[in-house]
N, C-alpha and C positions, 0 to 999 in steps of 0.2 A: 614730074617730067624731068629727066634725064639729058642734058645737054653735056656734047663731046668736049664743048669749049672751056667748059668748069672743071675739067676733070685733070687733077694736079697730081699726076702718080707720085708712090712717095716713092724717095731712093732707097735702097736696100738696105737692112742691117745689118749693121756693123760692131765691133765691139764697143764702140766709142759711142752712140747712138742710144746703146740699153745697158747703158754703166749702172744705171740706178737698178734697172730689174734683175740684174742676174744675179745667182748669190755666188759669193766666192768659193768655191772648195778649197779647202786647204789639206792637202795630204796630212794622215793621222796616223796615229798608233794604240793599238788598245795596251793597255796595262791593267789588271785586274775590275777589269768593268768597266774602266774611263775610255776616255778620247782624252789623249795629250798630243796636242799640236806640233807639226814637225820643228815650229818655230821657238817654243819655247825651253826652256831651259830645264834641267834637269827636275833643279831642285823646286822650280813651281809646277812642275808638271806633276810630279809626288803626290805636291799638296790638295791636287785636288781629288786622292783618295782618304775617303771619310774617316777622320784620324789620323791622318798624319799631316802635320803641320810643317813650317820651313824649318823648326831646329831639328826634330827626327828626319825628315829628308833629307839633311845636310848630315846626320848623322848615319843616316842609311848610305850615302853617297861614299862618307869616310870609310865606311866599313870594307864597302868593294871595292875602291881606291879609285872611285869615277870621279871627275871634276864636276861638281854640283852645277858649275855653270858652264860645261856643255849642253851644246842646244841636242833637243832628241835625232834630228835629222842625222846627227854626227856619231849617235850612240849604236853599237849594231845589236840587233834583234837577240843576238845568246846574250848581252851585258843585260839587256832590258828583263830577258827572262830569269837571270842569276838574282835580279833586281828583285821583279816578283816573289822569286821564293824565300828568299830573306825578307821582304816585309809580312810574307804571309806566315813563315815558322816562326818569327822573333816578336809581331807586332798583331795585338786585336785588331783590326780594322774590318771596313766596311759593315757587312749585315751581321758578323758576329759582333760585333760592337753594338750598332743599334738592339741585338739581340739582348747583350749582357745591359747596358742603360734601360732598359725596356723591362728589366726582370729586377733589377735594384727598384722603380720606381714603385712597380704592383708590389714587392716584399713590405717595401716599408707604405703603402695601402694598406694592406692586409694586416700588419702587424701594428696598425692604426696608434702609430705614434705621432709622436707634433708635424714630424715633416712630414709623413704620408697621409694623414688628413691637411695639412695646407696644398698637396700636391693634389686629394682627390678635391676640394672646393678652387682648385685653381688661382690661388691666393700665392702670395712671396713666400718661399719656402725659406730664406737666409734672412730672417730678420730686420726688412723693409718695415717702410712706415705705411701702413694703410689710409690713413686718415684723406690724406689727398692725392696720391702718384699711385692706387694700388692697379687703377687698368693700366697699362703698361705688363704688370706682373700675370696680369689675368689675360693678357692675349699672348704672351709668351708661352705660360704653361700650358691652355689650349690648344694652342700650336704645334705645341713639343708633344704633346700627348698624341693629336692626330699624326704627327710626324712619325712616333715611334708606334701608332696602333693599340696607345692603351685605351679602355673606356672604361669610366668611375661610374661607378653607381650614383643618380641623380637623384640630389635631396627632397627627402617626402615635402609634398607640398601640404599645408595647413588647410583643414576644413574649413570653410566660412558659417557660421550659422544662419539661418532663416535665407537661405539661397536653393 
């Protein structure tokens, strides 16, 4: 039953009201497949294409004579795309990287030396101790492996007898 006297409208909303539900936008820029934030800085916003870290972004920066730490908001669209094309003629990055890590890992598989059989058992490949720390090593490589699309041949399983 429905009574007029309970009935409390709510007031209107406002921005201030559904601060928590809205998500913020923040105006963006693509660069070679990212989103870099109009906010940040040059030389972090580089970094988050795969492979290139802060001291090549600070030396991508030098190169075209950008202040690493201009914010992108302040960098205009032809410096961003000069940008571009110097990390892309000078620097492996993004899927051709993962491409070339992805083709080193299977060679040395295939060529079933030390590191590429610890790589396909999913083991420390630099000389870690197994005895006690080796998961750690074994959910990285996993990881790295799904990360880059390799898959290892999985070791024969042993017959039991009288089963």
């Amino acid at each position: 039953f429905f009574c007029a006297s309970h009935f409390h409208p709510q007031p209107p909303l406002t921005p201030s009201r559904f601060r928590g539900l809205r998500r913020v936008t923040m105006a963006t820029r693509k660069f070679l497949g990212i989103t870099m934030q109009n906010k940040q800085t040059i030389q972090m916003g580089l970094t988050g294409v795969y492979g290139l870290g802060r001291f090549l972004a600070k030396t991508v920066c030098a190169k075209m004579g950008v202040n690493p730490t201009a914010r992108v908001k302040d960098v205009s669209p032809a410096v961003l795309s000069a940008l571009q094309k110097v990390v892309e003629s000078e620097y492996v990055v993004q899927t051709d990287l993962k491409d070339q890590q992805k083709g080193d890992i299977t060679r040395l598989v295939q060529m079933k030396c030390y590191r590429g059989i610890r790589h396909s058992q999913n083991l420390p490949v630099r000389g870690q101790r197994t005895s006690t720390n080796g998961k750690t090593a074994k959910k990285i490589n996993s990881r790295r492996a799904a990360f880059l699309g390799i898959k290892y041949a999985q070791p024969k399983q042993k017959k039991q007898k009288g089963r």
